[in-house]
N, C-alpha and C positions, 0 to 999 in steps of 0.2 A: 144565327150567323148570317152576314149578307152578303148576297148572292152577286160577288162582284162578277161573274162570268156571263148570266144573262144581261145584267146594267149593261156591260161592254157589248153582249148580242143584241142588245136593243139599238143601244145606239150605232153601232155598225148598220145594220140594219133600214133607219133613217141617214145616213150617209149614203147608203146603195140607192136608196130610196130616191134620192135628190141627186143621184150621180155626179157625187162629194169627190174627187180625185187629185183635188190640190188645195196649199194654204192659200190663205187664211179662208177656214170654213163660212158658208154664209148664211150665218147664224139667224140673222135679221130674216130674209128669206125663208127661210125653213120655219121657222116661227110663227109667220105672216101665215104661210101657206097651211100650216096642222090648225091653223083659226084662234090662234094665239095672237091676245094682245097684249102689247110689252108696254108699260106705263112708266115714266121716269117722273120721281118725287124725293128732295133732300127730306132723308131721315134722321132722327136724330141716333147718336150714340153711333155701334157696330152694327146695326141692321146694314144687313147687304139687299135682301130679297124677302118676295113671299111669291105666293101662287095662291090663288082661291077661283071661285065660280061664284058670279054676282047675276043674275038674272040669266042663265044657262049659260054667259060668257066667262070663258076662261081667260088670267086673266095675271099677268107677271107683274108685279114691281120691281122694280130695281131706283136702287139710292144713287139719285143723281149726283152726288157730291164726290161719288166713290171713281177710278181714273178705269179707261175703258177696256182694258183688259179685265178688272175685276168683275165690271159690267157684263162682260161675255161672259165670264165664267159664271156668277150669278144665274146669269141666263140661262146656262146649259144647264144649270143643276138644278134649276126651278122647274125648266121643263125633264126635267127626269122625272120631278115629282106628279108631272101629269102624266108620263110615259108608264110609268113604273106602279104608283101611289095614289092613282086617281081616286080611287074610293074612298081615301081620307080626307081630300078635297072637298066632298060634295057637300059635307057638314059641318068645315072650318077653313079659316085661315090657317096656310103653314107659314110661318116665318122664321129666317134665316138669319141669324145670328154668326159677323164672321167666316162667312165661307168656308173662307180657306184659311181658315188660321190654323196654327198650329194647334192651338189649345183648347179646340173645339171637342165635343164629344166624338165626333167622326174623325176627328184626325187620331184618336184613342183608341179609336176601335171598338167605342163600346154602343155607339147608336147605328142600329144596322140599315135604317131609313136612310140617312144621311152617308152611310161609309156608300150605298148605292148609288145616291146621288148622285155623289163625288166620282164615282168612279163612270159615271155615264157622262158626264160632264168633261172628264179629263181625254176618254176614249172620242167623245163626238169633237172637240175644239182640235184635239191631237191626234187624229186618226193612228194608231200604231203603222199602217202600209206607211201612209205620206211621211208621218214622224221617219219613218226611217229611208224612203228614199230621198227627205230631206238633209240627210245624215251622210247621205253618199256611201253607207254602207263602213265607212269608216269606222273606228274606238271611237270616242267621245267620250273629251275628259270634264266632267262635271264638275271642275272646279276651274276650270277656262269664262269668267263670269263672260267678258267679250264674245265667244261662241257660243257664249248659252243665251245671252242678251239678242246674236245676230237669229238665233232660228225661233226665237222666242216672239222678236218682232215682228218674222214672215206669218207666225201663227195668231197673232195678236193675242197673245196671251202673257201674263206676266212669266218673269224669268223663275220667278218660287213655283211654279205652277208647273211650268216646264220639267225641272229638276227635278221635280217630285215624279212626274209622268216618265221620267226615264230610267228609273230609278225600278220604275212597276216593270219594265220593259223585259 
C-alpha cells in the first residue's frame, strides 16, 4: 500500500524547509538548491520524466515538448522519486510514462511507487495551507472550469492536476 501520508510529510516538510508560504511554489529553486539537475530534452511518444544518478549526480529529465505546468509537475514527481525512492535510483533509470494521466498504473492505484510520487508532487506544487487560503476559505465548486483555471494559473499547475488535488482535500 502507499504510503500517501509520509509522501505529503515529506514534501511538507521541503516546503518548511525552503519557507514555501505562497504560490506558485519555486520549484526551480528548491531543486537547484537539494543539488538537483533538471535537464530538458524532446522525448518521443508519452515520456514525461525520469530521474537517475550518472557519475554521483542526480539528475531529472523532463520532455521539453510537453507545456509547463506538466513540466512542474514531472518535476515534482521525479524529485519524489529522489525524496522518497532514492535507493532504486542508484542502479537505474526510473522513467515516467504519462504523469498524470488518467490511465496510468498510479492513477489505478495499483503501483504504490508512483501513487507516492503523485501524491508528494501534488502536496509540494499545492501545498494544502496555501491551496486553501487561496481558496479564501470559501465552497469551491469544481466544475467552475474559470475558477479552477484562475487558481490553477496562481499555482502554475495545470487545471486536471488541480481538480484532482481538491478532490484529495
Amino acid at each position: 500500500m502507499a504510503d500517501k501520508l509520509s509522501a505529503r510529510e515529506r514534501a511538507s516538510e521541503i516546503l518548511a524547509q525552503f519557507n514555501v508560504r505562497s504560490a506558485p511554489v519555486p520549484l526551480d529553486r528548491i531543486v537547484r538548491s537539494l543539488g538537483i539537475t533538471v535537464q530538458y530534452a524532446p522525448f518521443d511518444g508519452d515520456l514525461s520524466g525520469m530521474a537517475f544518478i550518472k557519475d554521483g549526480k542526480k539528475i531529472i529529465g523532463v520532455n521539453a515538448l510537453h507545456n509547463i505546468t506538466r513540466q512542474r509537475f514531472t518535476i515534482a514527481h521525479e524529485l519524489a522519486h529522489f525524496m522518497l525512492h532514492e535507493e532504486r535510483l542508484a542502479s537505474k533509470v526510473h522513467v515516467d510514462k504519462g504523469v498524470l494521466r488518467r490511465d496510468t498504473l498510479a492513477s489505478q492505484g495499483t503501483d504504490d511507487v508512483e501513487i507516492e510520487a503523485n501524491n508528494f508532487a501534488a502536496e509540494l506544487l499545492m501545498p494544502k495551507a496555501v491551496l486553501i487560503e487561496a481558496l479564501g476559505g470559501k465552497n469551491f465548486d469544481l466544475e467552475d472550469e474559470e475558477a479552477i483555471a484562475m487558481v490553477a494559473k496562481k499555482f502554475k499547475v495545470s487545471s486536471v492536476a488541480l481538480q484532482y488535488r481538491l478532490q484529495q482535500l
